[in-house]
Backbone as JSON Lines, residues from 0, in Angstrom:
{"i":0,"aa":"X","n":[-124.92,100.99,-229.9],"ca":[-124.16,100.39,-228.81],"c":[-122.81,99.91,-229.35]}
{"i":1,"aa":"X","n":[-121.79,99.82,-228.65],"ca":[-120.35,99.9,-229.33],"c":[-120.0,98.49,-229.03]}
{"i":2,"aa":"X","n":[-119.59,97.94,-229.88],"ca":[-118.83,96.41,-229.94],"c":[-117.87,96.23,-229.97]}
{"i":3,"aa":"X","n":[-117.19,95.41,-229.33],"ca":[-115.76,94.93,-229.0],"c":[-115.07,94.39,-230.34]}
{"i":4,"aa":"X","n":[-114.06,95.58,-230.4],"ca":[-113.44,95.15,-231.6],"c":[-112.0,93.88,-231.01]}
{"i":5,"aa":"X","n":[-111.94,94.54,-230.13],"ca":[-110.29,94.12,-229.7],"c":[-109.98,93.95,-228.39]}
{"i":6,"aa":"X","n":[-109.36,93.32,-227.64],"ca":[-108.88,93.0,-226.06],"c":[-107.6,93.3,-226.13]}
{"i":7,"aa":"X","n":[-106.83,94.71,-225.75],"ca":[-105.77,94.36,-225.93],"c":[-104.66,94.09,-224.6]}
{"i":8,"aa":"X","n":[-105.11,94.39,-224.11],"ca":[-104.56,94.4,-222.3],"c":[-104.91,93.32,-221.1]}
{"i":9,"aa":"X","n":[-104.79,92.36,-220.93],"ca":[-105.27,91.77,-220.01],"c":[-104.66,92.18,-218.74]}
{"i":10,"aa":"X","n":[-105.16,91.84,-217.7],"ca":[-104.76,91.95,-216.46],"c":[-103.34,91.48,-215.98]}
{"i":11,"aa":"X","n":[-102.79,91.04,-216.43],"ca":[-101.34,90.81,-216.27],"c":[-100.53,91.29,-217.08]}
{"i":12,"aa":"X","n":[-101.13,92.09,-218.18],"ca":[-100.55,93.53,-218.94],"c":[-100.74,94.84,-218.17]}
{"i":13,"aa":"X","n":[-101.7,94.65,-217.9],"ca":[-102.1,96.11,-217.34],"c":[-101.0,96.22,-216.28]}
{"i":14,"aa":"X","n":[-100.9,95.14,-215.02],"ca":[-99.7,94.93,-213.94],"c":[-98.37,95.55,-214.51]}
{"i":15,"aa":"X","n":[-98.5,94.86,-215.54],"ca":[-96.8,94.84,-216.06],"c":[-96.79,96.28,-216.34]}
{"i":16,"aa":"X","n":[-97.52,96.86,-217.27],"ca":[-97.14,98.47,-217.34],"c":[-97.28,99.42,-216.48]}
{"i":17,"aa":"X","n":[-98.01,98.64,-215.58],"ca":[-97.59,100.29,-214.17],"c":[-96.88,99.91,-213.83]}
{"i":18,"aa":"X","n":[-96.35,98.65,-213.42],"ca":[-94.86,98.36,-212.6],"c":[-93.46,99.17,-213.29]}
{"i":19,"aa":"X","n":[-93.84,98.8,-214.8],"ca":[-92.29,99.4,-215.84],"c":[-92.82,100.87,-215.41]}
{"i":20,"aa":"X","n":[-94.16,101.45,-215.72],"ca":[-94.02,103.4,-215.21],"c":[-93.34,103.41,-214.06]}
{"i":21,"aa":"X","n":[-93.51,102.55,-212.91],"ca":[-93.23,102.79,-211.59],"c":[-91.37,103.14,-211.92]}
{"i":22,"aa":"X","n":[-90.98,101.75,-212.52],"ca":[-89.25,101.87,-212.49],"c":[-89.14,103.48,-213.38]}
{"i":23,"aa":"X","n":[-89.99,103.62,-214.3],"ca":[-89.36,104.9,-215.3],"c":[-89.62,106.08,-214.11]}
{"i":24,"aa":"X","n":[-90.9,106.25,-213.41],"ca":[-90.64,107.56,-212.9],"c":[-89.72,107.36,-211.81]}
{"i":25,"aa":"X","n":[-89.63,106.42,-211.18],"ca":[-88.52,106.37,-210.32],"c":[-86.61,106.87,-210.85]}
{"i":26,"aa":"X","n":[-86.79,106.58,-212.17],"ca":[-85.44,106.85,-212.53],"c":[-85.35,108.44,-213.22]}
{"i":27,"aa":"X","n":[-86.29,108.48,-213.8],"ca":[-86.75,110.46,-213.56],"c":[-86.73,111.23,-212.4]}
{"i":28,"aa":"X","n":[-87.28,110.51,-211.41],"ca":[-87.06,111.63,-210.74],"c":[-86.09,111.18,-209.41]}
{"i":29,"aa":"X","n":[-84.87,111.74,-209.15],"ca":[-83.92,111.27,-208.07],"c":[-84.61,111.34,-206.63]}
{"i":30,"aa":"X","n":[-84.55,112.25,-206.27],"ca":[-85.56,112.5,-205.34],"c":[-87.21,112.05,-204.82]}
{"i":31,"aa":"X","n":[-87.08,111.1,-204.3],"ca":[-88.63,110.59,-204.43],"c":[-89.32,111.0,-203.15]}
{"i":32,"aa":"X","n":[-88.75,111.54,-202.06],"ca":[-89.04,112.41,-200.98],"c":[-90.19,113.16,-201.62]}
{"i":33,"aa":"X","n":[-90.26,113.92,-202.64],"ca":[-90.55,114.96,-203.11],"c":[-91.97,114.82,-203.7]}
{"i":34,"aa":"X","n":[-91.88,113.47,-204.55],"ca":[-92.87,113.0,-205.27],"c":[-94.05,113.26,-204.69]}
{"i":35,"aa":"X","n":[-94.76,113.49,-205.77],"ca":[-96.48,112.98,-205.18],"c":[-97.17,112.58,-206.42]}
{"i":36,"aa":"X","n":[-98.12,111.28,-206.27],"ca":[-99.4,110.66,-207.34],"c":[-100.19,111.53,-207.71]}
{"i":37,"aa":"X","n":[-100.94,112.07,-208.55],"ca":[-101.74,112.85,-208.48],"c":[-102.62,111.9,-209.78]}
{"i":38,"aa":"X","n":[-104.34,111.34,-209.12],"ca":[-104.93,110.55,-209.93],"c":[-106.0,111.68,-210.59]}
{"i":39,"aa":"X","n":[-106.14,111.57,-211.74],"ca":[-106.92,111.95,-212.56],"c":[-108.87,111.76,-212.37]}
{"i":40,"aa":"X","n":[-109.43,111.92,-211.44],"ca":[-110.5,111.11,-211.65],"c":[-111.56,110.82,-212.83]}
{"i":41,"aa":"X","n":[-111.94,110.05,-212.99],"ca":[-112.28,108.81,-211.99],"c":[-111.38,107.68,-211.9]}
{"i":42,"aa":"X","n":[-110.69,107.21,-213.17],"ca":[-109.59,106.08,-213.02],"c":[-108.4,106.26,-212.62]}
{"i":43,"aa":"X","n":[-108.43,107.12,-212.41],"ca":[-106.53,107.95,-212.67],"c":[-106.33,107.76,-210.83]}
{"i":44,"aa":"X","n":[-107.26,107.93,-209.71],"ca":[-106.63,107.69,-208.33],"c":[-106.63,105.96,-208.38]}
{"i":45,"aa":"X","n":[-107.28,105.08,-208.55],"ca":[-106.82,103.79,-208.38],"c":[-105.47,103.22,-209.03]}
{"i":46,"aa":"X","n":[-105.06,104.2,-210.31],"ca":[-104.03,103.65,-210.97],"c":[-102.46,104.8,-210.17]}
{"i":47,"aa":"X","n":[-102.77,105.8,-209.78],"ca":[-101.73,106.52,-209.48],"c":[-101.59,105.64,-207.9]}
{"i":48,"aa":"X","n":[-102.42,104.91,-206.98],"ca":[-102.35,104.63,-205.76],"c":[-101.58,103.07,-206.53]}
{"i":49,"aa":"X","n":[-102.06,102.69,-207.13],"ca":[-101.44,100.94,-207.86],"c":[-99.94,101.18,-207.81]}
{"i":50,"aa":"X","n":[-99.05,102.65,-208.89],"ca":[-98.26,103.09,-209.34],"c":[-97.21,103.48,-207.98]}
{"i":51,"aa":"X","n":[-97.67,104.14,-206.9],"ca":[-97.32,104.03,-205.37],"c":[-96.82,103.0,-205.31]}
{"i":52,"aa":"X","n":[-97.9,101.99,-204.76],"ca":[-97.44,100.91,-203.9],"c":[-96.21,99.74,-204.7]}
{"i":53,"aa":"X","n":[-96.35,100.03,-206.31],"ca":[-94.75,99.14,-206.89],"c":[-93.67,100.02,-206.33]}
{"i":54,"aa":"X","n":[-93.77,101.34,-206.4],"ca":[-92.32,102.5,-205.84],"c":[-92.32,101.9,-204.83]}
{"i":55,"aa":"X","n":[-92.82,101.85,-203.66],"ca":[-92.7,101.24,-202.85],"c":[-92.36,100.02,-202.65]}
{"i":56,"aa":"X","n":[-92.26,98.83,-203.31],"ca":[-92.05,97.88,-203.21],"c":[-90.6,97.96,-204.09]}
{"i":57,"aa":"X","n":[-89.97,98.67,-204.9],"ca":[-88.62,99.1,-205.56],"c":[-88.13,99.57,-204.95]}
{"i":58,"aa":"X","n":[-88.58,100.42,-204.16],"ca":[-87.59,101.47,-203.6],"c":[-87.55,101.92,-201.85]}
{"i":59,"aa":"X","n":[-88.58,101.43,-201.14],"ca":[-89.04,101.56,-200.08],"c":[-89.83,103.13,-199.39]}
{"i":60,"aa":"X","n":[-90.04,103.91,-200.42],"ca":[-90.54,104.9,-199.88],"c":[-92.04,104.66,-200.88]}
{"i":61,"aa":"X","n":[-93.29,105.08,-200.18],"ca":[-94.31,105.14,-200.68],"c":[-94.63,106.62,-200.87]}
{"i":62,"aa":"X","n":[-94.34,107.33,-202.5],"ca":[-95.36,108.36,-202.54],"c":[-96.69,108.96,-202.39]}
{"i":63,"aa":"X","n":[-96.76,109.64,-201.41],"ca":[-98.43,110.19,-201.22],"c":[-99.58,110.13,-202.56]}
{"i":64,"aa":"X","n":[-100.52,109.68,-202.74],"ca":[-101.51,110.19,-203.57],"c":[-102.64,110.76,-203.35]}
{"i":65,"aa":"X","n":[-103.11,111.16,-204.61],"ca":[-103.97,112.21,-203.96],"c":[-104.96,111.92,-205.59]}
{"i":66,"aa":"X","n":[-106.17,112.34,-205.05],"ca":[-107.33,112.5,-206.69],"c":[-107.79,114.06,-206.54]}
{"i":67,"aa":"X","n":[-107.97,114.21,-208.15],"ca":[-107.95,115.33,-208.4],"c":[-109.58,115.11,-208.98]}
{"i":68,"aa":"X","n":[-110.35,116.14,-208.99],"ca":[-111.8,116.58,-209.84],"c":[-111.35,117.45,-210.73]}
{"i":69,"aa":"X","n":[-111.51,117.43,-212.3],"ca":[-111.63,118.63,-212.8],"c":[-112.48,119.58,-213.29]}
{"i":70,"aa":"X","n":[-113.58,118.63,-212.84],"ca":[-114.87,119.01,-213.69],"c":[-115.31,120.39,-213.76]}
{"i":71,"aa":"X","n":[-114.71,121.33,-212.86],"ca":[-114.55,122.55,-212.98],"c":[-113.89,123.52,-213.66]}
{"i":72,"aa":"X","n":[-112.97,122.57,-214.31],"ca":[-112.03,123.22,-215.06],"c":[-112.12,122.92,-216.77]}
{"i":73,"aa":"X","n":[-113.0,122.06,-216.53],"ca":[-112.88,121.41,-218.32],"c":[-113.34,122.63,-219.05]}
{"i":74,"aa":"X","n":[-113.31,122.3,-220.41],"ca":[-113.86,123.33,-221.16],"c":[-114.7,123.06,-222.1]}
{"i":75,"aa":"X","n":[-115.66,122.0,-221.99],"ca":[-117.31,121.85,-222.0],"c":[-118.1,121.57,-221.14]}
{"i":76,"aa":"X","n":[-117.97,122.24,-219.89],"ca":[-118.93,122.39,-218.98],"c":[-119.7,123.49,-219.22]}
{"i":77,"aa":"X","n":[-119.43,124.51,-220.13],"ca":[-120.21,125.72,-220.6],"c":[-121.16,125.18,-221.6]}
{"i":78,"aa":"X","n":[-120.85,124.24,-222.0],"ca":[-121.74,123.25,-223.49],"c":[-122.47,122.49,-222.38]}
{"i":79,"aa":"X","n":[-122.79,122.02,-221.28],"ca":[-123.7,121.01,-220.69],"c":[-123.36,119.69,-220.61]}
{"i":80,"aa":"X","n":[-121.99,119.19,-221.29],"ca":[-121.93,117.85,-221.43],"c":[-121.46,117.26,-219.83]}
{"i":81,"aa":"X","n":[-121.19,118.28,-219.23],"ca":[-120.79,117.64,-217.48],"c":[-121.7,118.32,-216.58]}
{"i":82,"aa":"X","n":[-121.66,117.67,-215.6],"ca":[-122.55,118.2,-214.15],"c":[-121.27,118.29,-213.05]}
{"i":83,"aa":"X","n":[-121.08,119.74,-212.48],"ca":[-119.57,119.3,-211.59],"c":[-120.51,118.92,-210.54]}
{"i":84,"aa":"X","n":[-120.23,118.52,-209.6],"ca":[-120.59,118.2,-208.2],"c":[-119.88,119.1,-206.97]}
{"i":85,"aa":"X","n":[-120.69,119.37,-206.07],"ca":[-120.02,120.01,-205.47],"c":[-119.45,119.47,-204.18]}
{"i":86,"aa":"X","n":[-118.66,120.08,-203.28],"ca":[-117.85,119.65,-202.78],"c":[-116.68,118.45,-202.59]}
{"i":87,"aa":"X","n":[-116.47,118.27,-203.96],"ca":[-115.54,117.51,-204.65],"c":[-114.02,118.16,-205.18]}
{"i":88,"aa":"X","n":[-114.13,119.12,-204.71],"ca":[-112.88,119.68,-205.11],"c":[-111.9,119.6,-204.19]}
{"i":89,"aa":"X","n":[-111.77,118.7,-202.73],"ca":[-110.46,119.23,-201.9],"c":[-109.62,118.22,-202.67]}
{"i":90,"aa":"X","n":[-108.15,118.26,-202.46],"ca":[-107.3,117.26,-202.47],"c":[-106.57,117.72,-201.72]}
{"i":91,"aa":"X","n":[-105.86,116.8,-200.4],"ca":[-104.97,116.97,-199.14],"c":[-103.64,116.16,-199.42]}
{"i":92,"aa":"X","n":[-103.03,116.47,-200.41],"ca":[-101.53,115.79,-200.36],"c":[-100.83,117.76,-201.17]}
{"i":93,"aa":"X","n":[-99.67,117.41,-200.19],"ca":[-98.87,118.5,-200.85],"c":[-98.37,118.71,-201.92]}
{"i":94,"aa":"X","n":[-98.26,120.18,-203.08],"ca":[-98.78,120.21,-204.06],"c":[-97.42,121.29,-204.36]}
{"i":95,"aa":"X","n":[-97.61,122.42,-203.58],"ca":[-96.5,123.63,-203.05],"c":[-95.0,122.97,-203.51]}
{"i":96,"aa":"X","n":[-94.13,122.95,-204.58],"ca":[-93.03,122.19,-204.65],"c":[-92.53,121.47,-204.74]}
{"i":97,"aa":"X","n":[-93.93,119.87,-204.53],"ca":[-93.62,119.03,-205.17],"c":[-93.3,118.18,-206.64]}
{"i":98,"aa":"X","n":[-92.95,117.57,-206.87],"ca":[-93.02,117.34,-207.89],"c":[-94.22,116.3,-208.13]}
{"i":99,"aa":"X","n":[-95.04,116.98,-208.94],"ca":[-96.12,116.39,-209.74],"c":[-96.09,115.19,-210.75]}
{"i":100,"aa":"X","n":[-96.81,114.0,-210.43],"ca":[-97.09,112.99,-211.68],"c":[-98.75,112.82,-211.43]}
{"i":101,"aa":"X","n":[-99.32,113.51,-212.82],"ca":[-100.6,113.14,-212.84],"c":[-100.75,112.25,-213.59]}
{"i":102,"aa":"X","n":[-101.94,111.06,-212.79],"ca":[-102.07,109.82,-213.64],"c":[-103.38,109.7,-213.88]}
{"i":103,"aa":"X","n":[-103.55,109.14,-215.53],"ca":[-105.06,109.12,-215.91],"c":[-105.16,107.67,-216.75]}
{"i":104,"aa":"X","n":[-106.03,107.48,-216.86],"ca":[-106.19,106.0,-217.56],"c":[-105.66,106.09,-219.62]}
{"i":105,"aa":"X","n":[-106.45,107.31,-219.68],"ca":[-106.21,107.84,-221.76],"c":[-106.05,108.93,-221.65]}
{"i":106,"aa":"X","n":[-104.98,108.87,-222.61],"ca":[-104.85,110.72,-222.85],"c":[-105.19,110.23,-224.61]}
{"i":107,"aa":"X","n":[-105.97,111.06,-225.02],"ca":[-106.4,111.51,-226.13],"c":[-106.27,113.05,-226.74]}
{"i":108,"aa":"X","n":[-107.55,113.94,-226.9],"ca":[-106.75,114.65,-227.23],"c":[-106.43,115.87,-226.23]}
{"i":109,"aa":"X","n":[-105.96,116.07,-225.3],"ca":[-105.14,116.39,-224.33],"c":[-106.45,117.35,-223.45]}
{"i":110,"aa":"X","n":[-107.4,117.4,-223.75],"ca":[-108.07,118.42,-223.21],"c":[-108.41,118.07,-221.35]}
{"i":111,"aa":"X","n":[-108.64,117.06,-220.78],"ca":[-108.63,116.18,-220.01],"c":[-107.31,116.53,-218.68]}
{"i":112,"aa":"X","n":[-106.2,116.75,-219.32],"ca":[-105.04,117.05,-218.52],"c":[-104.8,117.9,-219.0]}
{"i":113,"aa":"X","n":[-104.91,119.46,-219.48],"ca":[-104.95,120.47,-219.89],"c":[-105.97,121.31,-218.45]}
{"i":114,"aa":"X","n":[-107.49,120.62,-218.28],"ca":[-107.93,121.05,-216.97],"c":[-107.54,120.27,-216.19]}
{"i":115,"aa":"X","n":[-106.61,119.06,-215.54],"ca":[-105.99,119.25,-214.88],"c":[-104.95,119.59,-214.54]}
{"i":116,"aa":"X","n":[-104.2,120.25,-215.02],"ca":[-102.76,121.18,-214.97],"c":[-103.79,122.72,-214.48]}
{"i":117,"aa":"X","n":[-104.6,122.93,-215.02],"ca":[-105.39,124.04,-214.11],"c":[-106.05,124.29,-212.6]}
{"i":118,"aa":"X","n":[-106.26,122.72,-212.77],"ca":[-107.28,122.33,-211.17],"c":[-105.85,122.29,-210.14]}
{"i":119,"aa":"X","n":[-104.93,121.77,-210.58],"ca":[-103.57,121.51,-209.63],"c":[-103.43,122.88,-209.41]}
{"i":120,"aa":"X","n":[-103.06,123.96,-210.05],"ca":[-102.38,125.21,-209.4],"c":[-103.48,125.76,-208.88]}
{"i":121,"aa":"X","n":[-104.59,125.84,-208.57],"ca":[-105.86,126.13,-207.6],"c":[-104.53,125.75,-206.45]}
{"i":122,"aa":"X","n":[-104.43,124.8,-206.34],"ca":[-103.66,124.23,-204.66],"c":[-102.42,124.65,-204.61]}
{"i":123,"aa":"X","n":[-101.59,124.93,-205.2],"ca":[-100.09,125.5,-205.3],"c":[-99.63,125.43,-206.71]}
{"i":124,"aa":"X","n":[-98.05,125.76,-206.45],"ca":[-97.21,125.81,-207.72],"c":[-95.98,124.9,-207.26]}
{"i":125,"aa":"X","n":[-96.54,123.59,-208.23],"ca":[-95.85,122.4,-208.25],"c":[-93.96,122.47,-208.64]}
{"i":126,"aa":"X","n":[-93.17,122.22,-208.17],"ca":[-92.02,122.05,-209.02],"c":[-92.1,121.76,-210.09]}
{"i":127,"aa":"X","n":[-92.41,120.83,-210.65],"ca":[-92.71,120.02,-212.07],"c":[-94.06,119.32,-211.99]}
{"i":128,"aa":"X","n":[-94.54,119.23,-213.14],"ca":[-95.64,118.42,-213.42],"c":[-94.99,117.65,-214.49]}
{"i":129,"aa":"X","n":[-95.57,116.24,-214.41],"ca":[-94.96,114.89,-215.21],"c":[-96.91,114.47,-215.28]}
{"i":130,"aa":"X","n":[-96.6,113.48,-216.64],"ca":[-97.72,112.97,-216.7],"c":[-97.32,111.25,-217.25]}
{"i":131,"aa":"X","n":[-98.23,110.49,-216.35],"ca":[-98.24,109.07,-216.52],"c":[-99.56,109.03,-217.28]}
{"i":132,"aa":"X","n":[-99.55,107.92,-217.89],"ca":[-101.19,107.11,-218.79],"c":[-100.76,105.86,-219.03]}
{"i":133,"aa":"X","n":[-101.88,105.34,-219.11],"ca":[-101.95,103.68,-218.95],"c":[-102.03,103.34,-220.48]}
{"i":134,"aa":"X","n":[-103.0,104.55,-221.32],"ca":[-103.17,104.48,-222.53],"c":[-102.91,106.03,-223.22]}
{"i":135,"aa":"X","n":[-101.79,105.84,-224.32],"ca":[-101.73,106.9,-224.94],"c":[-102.4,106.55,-226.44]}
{"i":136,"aa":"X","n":[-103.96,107.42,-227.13],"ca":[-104.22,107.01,-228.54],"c":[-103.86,107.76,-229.5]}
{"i":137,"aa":"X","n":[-103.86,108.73,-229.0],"ca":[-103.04,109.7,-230.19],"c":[-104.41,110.78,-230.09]}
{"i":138,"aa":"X","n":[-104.25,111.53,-231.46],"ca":[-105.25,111.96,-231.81],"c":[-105.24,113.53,-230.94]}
{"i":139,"aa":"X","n":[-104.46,114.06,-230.58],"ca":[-103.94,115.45,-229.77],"c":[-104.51,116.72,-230.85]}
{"i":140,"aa":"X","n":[-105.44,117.44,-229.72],"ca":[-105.89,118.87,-229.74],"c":[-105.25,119.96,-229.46]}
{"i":141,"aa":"X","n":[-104.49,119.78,-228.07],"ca":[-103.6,120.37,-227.53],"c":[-102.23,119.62,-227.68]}
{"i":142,"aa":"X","n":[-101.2,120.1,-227.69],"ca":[-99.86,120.14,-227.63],"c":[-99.44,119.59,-225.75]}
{"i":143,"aa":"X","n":[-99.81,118.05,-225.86],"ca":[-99.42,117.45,-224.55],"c":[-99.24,116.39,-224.91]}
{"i":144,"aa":"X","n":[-97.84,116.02,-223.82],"ca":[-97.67,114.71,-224.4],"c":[-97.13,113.93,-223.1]}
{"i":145,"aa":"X","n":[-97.06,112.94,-222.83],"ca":[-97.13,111.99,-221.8],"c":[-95.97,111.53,-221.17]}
{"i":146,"aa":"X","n":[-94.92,112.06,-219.89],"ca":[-93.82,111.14,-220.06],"c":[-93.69,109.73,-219.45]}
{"i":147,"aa":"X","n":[-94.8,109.19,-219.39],"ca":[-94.83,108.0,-219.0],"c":[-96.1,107.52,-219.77]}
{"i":148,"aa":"X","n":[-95.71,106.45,-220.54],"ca":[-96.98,105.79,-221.47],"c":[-96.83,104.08,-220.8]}
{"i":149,"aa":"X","n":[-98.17,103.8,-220.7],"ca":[-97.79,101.67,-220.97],"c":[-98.22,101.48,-222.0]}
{"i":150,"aa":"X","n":[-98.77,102.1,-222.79],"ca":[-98.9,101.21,-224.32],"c":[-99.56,102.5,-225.02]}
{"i":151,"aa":"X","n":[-98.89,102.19,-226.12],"ca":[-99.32,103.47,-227.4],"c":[-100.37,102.7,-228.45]}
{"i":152,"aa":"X","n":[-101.58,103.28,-228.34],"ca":[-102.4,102.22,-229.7],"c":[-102.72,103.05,-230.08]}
{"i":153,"aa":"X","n":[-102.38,103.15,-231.81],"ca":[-102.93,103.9,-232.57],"c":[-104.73,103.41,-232.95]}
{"i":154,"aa":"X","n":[-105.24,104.55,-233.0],"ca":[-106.78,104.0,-232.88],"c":[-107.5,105.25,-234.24]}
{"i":155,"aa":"X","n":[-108.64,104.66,-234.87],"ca":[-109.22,106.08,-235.16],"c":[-109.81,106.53,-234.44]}
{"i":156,"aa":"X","n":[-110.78,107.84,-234.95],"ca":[-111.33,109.08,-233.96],"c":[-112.6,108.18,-233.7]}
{"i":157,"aa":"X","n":[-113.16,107.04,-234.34],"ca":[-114.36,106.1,-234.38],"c":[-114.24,105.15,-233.39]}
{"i":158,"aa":"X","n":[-113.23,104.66,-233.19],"ca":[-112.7,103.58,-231.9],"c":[-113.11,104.35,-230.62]}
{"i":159,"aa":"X","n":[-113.24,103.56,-229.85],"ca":[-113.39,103.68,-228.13],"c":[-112.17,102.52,-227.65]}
{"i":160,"aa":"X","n":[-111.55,103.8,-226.3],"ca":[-111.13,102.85,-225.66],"c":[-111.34,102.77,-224.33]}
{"i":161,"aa":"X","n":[-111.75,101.53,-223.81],"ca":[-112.3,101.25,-222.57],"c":[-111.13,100.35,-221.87]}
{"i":162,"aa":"X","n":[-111.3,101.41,-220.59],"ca":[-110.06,100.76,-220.14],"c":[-111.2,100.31,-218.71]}
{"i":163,"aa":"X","n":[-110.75,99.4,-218.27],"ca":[-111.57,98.66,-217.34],"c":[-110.62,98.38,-216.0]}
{"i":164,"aa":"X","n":[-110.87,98.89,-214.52],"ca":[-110.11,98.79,-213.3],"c":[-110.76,97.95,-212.36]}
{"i":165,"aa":"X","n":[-110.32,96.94,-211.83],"ca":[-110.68,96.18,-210.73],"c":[-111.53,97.25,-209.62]}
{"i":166,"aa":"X","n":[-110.83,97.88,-209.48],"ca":[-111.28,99.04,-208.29],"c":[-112.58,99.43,-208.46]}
{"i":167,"aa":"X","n":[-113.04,99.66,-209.73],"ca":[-114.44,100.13,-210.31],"c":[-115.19,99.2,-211.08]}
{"i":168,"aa":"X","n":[-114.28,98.66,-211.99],"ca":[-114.81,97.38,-212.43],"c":[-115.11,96.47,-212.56]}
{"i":169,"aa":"X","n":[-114.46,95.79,-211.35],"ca":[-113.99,94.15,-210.53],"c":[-113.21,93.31,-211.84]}
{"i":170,"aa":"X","n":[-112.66,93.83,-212.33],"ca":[-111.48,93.79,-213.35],"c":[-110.66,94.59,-213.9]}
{"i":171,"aa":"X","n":[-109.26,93.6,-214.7],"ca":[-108.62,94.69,-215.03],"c":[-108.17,94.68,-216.56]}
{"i":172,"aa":"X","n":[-108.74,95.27,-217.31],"ca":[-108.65,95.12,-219.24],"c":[-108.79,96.48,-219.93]}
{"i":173,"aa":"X","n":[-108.14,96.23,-221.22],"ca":[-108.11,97.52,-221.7],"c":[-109.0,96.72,-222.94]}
{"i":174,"aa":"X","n":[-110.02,97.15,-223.8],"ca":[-110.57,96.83,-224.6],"c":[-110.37,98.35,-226.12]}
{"i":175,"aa":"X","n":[-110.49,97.73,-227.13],"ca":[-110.82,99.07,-228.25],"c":[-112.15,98.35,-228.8]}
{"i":176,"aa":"X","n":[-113.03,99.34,-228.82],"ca":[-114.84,99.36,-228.89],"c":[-114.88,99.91,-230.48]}
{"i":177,"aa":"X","n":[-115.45,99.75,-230.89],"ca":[-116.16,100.21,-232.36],"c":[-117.73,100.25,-232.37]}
């Protein structure tokens, strides 16, 4: 069972770094007409809908969000380690030209948003794809990298990081587990 090495995020950290993603993708991308959230599930739609409603409160337009499943797309579902579910695959926000920000709680080593950059063009061919994370640890398989980070912790491959959402968790903390 994994023990709490570290707290590093409290809930009024966690605030603070989607608000600063909110100002960065806002200043990336001119056009916010265009935008759309795209949440990673399972954490990635409560934090891309969080990431909305500050644009909105900066800027007055609220970008659409939308959650994505990839479980179809990963690439150890042939190994057994997932069960996809079915009829979990729609997502109803426009996809065709928009510009894409997929948001996930950790990017590690990229495999995670690798099937979702696959599950998205199932629905169209995005203008751009951008990627937000709440937590970047390093530790990359694939060649992906994040243009929106709230906090970079270097961790080893032995660490866990648990990121914890009000929405699911009835809190909001980022912890590193050992």
């Amino acid at each position: 069972m994994p023990k709490l090495k570290a707290k590093i995020m409290t809930s009024e950290m966690v605030a603070r770094a989607l608000r600063r993603m909110a100002h960065e993708i806002i200043e990336k991308n001119k056009n916010l007409n265009d935008l759309v959230l795209i949440g990673i599930k399972r954490k990635g739609p409560p934090l891309a809908h969080r990431v909305a409603g500050y644009i909105e409160q900066i800027e007055g337009i609220k970008p659409p969000t939308g959650a994505l499943d990839i479980t179809w797309h990963r690439d150890d579902l042939k190994e057994g380690k997932c069960e996809p579910v079915e009829g979990e695959r729609v997502i109803d926000v426009p996809i065709e030209g928009s510009s894409i920000v997929l948001v996930d709680d950790v990017l590690y080593t990229g495999r995670t948003v690798r099937a979702a950059m696959d599950a998205l063009m199932d629905y169209g061919r995005p203008k751009v794809i951008q990627l937000a994370v709440l937590i970047d640890r390093g530790h990359r398989e694939i060649p992906i990298k994040a243009d929106f980070v709230g906090k970079n912790v270097p961790t080893s491959r032995n660490e866990i990081i648990s990121v914890k959402i009000s929405e699911i968790n009835g809190v909001d903390e980022v912890q590193i587990m050992e």
